[in-house]
C-alpha positions as protocol buffer text, in pm:
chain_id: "A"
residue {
  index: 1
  type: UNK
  ca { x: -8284 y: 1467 z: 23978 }
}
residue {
  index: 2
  type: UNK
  ca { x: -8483 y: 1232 z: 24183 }
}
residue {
  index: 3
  type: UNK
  ca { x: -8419 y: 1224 z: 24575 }
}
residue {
  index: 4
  type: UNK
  ca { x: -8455 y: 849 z: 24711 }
}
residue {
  index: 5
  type: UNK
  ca { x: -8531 y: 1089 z: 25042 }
}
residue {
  index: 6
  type: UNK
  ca { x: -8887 y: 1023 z: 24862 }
}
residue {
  index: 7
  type: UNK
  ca { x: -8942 y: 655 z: 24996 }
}
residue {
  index: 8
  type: UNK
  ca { x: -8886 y: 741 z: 25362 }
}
residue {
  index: 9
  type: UNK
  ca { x: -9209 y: 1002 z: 25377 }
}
residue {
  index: 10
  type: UNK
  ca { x: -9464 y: 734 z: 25421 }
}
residue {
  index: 11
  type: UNK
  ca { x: -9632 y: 911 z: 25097 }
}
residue {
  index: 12
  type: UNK
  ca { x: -9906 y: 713 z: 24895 }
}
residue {
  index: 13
  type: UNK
  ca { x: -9791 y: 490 z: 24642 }
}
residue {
  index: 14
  type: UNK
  ca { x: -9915 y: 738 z: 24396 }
}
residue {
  index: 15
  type: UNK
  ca { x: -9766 y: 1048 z: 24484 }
}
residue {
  index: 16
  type: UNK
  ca { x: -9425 y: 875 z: 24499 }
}
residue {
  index: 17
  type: UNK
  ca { x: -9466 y: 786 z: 24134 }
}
residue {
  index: 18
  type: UNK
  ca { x: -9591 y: 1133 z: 24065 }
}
residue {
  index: 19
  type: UNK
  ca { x: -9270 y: 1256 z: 24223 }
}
residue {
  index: 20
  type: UNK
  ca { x: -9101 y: 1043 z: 24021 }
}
residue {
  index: 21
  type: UNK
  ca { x: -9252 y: 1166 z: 23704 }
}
residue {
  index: 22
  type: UNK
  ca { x: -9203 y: 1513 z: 23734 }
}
residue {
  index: 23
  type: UNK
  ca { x: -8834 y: 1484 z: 23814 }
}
residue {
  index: 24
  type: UNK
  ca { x: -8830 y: 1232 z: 23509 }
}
residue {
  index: 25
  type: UNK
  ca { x: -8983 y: 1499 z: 23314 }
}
residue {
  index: 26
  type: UNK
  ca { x: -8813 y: 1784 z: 23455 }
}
residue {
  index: 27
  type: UNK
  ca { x: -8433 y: 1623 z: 23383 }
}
residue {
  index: 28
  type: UNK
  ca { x: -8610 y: 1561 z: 23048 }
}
residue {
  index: 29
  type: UNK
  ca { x: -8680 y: 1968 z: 22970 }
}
residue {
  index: 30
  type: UNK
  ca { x: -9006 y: 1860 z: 22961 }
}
residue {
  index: 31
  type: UNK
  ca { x: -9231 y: 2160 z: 23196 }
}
residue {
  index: 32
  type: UNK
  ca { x: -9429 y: 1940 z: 23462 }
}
residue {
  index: 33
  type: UNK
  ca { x: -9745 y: 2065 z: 23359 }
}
residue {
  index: 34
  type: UNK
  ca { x: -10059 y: 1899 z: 23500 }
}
residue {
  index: 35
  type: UNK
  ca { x: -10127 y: 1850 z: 23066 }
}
residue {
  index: 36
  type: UNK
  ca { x: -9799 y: 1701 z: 23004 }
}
residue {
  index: 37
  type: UNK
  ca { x: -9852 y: 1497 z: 23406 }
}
residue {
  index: 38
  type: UNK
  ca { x: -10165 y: 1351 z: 23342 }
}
residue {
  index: 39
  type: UNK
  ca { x: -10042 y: 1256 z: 22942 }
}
residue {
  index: 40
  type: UNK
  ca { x: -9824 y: 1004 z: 23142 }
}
residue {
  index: 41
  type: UNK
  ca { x: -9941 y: 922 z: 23452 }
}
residue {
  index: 42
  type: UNK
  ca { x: -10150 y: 620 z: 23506 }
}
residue {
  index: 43
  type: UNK
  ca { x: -10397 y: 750 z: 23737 }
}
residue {
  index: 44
  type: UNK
  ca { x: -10759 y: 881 z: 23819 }
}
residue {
  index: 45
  type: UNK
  ca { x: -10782 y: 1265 z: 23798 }
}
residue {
  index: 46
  type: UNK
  ca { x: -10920 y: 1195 z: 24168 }
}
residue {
  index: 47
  type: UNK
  ca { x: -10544 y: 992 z: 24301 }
}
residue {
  index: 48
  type: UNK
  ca { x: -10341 y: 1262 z: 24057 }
}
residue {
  index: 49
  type: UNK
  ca { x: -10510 y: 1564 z: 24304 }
}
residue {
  index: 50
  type: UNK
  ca { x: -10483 y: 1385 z: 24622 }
}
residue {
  index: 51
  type: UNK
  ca { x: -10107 y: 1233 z: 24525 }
}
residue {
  index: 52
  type: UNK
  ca { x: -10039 y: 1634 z: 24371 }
}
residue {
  index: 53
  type: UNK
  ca { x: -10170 y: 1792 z: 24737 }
}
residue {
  index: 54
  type: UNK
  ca { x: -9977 y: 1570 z: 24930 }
}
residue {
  index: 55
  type: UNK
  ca { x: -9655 y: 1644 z: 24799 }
}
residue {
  index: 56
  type: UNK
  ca { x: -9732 y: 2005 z: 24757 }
}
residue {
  index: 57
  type: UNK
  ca { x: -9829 y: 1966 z: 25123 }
}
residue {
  index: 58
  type: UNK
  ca { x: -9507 y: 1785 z: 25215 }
}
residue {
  index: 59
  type: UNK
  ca { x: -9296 y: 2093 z: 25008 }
}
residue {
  index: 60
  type: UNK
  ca { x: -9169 y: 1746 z: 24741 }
}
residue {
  index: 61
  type: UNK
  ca { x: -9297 y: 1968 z: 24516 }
}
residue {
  index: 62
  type: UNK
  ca { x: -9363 y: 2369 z: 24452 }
}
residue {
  index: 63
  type: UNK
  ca { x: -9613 y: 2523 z: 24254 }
}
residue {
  index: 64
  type: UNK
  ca { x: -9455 y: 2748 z: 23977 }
}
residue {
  index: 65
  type: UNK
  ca { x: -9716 y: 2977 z: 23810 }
}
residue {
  index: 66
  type: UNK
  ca { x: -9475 y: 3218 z: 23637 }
}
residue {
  index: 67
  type: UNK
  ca { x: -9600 y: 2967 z: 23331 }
}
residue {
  index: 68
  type: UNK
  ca { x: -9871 y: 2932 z: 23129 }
}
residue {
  index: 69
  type: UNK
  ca { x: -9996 y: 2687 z: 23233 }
}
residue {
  index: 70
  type: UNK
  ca { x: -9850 y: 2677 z: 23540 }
}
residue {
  index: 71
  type: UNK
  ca { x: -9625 y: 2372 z: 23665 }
}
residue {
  index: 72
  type: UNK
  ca { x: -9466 y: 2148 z: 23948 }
}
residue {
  index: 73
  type: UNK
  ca { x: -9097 y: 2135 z: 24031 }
}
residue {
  index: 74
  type: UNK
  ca { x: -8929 y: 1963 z: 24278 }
}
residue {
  index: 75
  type: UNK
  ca { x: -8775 y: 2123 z: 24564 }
}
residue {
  index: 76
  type: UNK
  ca { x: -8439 y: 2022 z: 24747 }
}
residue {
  index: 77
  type: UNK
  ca { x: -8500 y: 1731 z: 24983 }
}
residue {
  index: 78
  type: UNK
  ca { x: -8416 y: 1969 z: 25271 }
}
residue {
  index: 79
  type: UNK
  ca { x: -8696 y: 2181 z: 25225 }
}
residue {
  index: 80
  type: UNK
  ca { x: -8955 y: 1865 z: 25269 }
}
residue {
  index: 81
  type: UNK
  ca { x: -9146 y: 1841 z: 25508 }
}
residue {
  index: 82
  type: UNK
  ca { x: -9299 y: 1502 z: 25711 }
}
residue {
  index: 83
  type: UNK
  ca { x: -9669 y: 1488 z: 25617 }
}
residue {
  index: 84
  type: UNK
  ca { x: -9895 y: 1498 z: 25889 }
}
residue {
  index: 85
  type: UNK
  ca { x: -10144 y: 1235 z: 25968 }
}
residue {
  index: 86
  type: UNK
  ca { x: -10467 y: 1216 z: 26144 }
}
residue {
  index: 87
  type: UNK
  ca { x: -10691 y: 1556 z: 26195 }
}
């Protein structure tokens, strides 16, 4: 289930909708895979990485790779993490 936690990380416009989609397809028992992510997300493979890093980054989101392919859950808004900016 989506955390509104999300829209008080100062993340990019795109990985906030990318959060949003993989809860969306998560609380659909649809695996967030970066096939079934990029099927429905309306963005350059370029902003999908960079929006994908970030929340990895930020712990939004955890790699699972017990899958194949692997895919992107969403961890408890406790575990996130402010994102750093600057060097």
């Amino acid at each position: 289930m989506m955390d509104t936690q999300i829209f008080r990380l100062g993340l990019s416009v795109h990985a906030v909708s990318l959060y949003i989609l993989v809860c969306d397809l998560a609380d659909s028992g649809v695996r967030p895979t970066m096939d079934a992510i990029t099927g429905r997300f309306n963005a350059s493979k370029e902003e999908t990485d960079l929006a994908l890093a970030a929340l990895v980054g930020s712990k939004v989101l955890y790699p699972n790779d017990a899958g194949d392919p692997p895919s992107y859950h969403p961890n408890p808004a406790s575990l996130w993490e402010t994102p750093r900016t600057g060097p």
